[in-house]
C-alpha positions in Angstrom: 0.0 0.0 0.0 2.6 2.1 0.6 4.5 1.3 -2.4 1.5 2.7 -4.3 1.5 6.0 -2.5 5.2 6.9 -3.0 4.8 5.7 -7.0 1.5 7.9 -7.0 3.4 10.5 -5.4 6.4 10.2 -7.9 3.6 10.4 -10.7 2.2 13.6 -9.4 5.7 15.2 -9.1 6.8 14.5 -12.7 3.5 15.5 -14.4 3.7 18.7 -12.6 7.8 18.9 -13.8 6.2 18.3 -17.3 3.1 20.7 -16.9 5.6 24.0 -15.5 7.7 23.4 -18.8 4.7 23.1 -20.9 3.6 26.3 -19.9 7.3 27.8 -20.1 7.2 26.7 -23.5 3.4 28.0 -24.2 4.0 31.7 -23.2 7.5 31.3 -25.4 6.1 30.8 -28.4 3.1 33.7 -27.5 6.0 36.2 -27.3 7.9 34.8 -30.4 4.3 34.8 -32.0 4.1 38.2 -31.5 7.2 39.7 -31.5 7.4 38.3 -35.6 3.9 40.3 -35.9 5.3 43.3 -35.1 8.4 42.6 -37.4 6.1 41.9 -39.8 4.3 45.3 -39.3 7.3 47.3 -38.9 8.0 46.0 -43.0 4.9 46.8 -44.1 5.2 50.2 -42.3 8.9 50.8 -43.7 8.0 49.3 -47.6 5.2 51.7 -47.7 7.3 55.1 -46.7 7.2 57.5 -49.3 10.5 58.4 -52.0 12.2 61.3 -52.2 10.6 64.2 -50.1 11.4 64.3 -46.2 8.7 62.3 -43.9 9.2 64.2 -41.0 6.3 62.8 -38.5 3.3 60.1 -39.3 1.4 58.1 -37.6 -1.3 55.5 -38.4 -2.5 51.7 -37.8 -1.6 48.8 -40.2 -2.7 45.4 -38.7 -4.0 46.3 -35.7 -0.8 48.0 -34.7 -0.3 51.6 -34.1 2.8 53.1 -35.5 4.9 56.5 -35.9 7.8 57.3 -37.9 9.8 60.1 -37.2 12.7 61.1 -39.0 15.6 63.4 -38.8 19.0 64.4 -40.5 21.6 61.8 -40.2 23.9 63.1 -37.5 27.5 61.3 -38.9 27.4 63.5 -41.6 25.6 65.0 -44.6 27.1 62.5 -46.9 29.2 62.8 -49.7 30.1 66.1 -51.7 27.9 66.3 -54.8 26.2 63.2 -54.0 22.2 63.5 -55.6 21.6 62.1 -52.3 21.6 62.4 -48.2 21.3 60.2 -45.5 18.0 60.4 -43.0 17.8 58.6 -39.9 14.2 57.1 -39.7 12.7 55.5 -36.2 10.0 53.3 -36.2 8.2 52.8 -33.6 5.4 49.7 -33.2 2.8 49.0 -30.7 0.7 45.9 -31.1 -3.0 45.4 -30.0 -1.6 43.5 -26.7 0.7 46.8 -25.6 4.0 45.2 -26.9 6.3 48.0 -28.7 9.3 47.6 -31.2 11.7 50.5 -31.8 13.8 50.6 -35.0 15.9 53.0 -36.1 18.1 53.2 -39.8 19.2 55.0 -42.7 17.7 55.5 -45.7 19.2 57.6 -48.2 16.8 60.6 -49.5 17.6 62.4 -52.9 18.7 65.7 -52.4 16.3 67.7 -55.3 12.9 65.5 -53.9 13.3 63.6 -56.9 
C-alpha cells in the first residue's frame, strides 16, 4: 500500500515537472508569435514610406498595430560632396493590439532635389 503511495506521489511530481515546462514553452512561443507580428508590421510600415521628399512625422495603424515614424537628418554627416543624395535617420516605432512595442531605427538615403 505504501509502495502505491510513493509511486502515485512520484507520478504527481513528474507530471507537474512536465506541466511548469509546458507552460514555459506556451507563453514562449506567444512572445515569439508576437514579436514576428510586429516585425512583420514594422516591413509593411517601412515598404510603404514615401521616395524622395522628407517624412518628417506620421502616424497611423496597419494590422491592428499603431505606428509612428519620425525622422531626422543623419547626425555622422551630410554625406558625400555632390552626392544627388543624403542620408535620413528614420525611427519606427510599433505597438501591437496586446501593448507590446518595437523600436527601429536606420538609414535611408533621401535624394537631395525630392526627386
Amino acid at each position: 500500500m505504501i509502495e502505491a503511495v510513493v509511486a502515485l506521489a512520484l507520478v504527481m511530481v513528474v507530471l507537474g515537472a512536465i506541466g511548469s515546462v509546458v507552460a514555459t514553452n506556451v507563453r514562449g512561443v506567444s512572445k515569439l508569435e508576437q514579436r514576428v507580428g510586429l516585425v512583420d508590421a514594422a516591413r509593411l510600415v517601412i515598404s510603404s514610406m514615401p521616395r524622395g521628399d522628407a517624412i518628417g512625422g506620421r502616424s497611423g495603424e496597419i494590422l491592428g498595430h499603431h505606428w509612428q515614424i519620425a525622422t531626422s537628418p543623419f547626425v555622422g554627416g551630410a554625406g558625400v560632396a555632390g552626392s544627388r543624395f543624403v542620408p535620413e535617420r528614420v525611427e519606427v516605432r510599433l505597438q501591437s493590439p496586446s501593448g507590446a512595442m518595437l523600436s527601429l531605427e536606420t538609414i535611408r538615403l533621401r535624394s537631395r532635389d525630392g526627386e
